[in-house]
N, C-alpha and C positions, 0 to 999 in steps of 0.2 A: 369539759373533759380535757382534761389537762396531762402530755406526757412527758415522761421526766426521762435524760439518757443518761448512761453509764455514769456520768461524771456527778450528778443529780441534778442539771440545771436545765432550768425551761427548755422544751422541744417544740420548733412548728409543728400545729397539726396539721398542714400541710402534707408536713413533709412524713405523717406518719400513718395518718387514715383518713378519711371523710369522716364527719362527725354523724353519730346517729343521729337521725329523721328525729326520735322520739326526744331529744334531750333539745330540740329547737321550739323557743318559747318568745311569745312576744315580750313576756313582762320582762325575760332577763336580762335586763339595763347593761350589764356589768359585760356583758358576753357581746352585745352590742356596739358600744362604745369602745373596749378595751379588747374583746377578742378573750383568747382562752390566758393571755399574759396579763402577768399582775400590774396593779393601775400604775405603780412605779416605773414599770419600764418604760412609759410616755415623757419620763424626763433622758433615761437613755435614747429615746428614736432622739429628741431634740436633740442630745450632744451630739450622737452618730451624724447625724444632719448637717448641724454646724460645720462641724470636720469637716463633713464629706465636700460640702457647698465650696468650703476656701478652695479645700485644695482641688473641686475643677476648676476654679475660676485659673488658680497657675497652670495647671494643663492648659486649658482654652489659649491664655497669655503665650504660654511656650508654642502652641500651633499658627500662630503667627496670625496675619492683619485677615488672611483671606476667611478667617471661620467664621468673622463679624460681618462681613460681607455678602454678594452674589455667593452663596458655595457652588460646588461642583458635584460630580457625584461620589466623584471618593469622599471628602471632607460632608457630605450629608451621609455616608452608611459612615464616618468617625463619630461623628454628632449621634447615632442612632446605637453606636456602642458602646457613646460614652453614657447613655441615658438608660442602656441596660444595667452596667455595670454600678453604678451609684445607686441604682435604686435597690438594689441588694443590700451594701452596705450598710444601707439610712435604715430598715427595719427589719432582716430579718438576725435573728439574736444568735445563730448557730455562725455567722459569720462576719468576721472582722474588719474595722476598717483597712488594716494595714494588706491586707487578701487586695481586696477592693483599688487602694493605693499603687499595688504592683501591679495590675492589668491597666489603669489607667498610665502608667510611665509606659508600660509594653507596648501599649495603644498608640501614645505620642511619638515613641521610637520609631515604629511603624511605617506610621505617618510622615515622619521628618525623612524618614529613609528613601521614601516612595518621592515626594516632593524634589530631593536632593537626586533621585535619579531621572525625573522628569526635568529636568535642567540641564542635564547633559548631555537628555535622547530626547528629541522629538516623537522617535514609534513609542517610545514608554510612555509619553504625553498624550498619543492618540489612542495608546492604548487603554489609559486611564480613565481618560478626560472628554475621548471623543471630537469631532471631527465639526467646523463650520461646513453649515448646509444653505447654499444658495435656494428661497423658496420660490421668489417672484424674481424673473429679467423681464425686463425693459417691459413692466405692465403685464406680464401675462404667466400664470404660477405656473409650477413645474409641478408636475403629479409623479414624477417615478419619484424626486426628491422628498414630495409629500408623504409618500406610503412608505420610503424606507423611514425616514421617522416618527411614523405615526400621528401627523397632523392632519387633522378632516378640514375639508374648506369651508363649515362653518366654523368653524374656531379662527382659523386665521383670517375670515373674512371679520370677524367678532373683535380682533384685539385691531387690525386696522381700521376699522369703527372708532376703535375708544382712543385713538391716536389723532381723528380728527381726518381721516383718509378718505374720501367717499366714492371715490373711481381709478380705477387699479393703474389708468394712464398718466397719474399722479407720479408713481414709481419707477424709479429705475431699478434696482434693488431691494431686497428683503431678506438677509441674512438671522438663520437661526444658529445663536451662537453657540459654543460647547457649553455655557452654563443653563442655559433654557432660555433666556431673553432673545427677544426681535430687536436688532438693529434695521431700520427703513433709510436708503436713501432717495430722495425725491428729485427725480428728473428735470433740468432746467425749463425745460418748457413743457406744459399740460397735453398731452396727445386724450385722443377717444378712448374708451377702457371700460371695462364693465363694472356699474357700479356695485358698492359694498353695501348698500341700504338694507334693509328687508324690505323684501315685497309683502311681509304683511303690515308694511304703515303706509300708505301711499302717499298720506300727505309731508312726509320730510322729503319726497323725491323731488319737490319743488325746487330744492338745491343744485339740482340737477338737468340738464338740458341736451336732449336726446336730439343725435347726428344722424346723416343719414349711411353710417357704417352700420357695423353687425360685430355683434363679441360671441363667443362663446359663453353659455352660463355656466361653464365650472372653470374653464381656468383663463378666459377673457381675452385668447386670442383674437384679434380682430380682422375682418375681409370687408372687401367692400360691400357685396348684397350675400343676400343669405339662399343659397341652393338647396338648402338642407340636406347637402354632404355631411359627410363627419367628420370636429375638427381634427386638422392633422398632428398637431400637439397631445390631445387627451383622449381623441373617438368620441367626442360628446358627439351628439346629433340635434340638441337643443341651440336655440341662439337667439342672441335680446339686442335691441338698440343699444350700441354704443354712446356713450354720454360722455359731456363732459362736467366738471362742477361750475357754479355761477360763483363769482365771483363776491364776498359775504364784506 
């Protein structure tokens, strides 16, 4: 089912109606493979393609080092509009590269303009880009810092795992930066801390060497014995041997 507009050249069916039910056939190869367009215009999606591919690679180029990099969140919804934008371009036939061409310069403009005024202003910076969040001091997480950015304590205990961290008195520091990474700074000397292991492998906790403190099990405050108060950091009212790690 193929419709044809005013001018007489190919029309999305898309963009005209759903296809009847009844005209949908396994055998028909042609509809399959090619859609309702004629087998020729598989060498136009290639040229629209080509085009399109060069000219983001000079956008991307013109938006400078940080697109290739950590992005941020503005430069990932750039990234998210430059991938709307081209995929129009590349196959649908009712619309032009050169259409396509002018959103992506508007796009860049945009972008340059926002960057260039993020250099001048800090609030525009924080405004864009978002704010360092202090997770963990001196060993013991911070929960209001946790809930305003939406990090649960199995996740942050999960990437301080894969860093090679296995007891929170390891730490001084655990900065979550404006681009999504953990920065960790590691305390000069090891204090007692709650370890990062899971308690479901019991045997890697052998690395670990249980004090005669008390942590907190959610954000690893530590006291000396355990009263079963709640702690004054988070209102937990759980609490586990404070460890330290053995030395590997």
């Amino acid at each position: 089912m193929k419709a044809i507009n005013k001018r007489g050249s190919l029309q999305s069916p898309f963009i005209t109606q759903l296809m009847d039910k009844k005209s949908i056939h396994l055998s028909d190869l042609h509809r399959i493979l090619f859609g309702d367009a004629p087998a020729i215009y598989i060498v136009e999606v290639f040229i629209r393609t080509l085009c399109t591919y060069f000219i983001l690679l000079v956008v991307i180029r013109w938006l400078g080092k940080c697109m290739r990099g950590q992005v941020t969140i503005l430069e990932m919804a750039v990234m998210l509009t430059l991938g709307a934008i081209v995929s129009i371009a590349m196959h649908v036939p009712e619309c032009g590269i050169l259409m396509a061409v002018l959103v992506l310069l508007c796009t860049l403009t945009f972008e340059r303009g926002l960057s260039w005024l993020e250099f001048k202003s800090t609030r525009v910076e924080r405004i864009t880009q978002g704010e360092l969040t202090i997770l963990v001091k001196h060993g013991v997480i911070q929960p209001k810092e946790m809930a305003a950015v939406r990090i649960s304590n199995p996740r942050l205990l999960a990437d301080l795992r894969g860093k090679g961290i296995y007891n929170l008195g390891i730490i001084k520091r655990v900065y979550l930066e404006a681009s999504g990474m953990f920065i960790i700074y590691k305390a000069k000397e090891q204090q007692p801390g709650l370890s990062t292991l899971p308690s479901e492998d019991p045997e890697i906790h052998r690395k670990c060497q249980p004090t005669d403190l008390f942590s907190c099990s959610f954000c690893g405050l530590v006291k000396p014995q355990d009263n079963r108060s709640a702690c004054s950091n988070c209102k937990n009212e759980e609490w586990t041997k404070a460890i330290t790690t053995k030395a590997t």
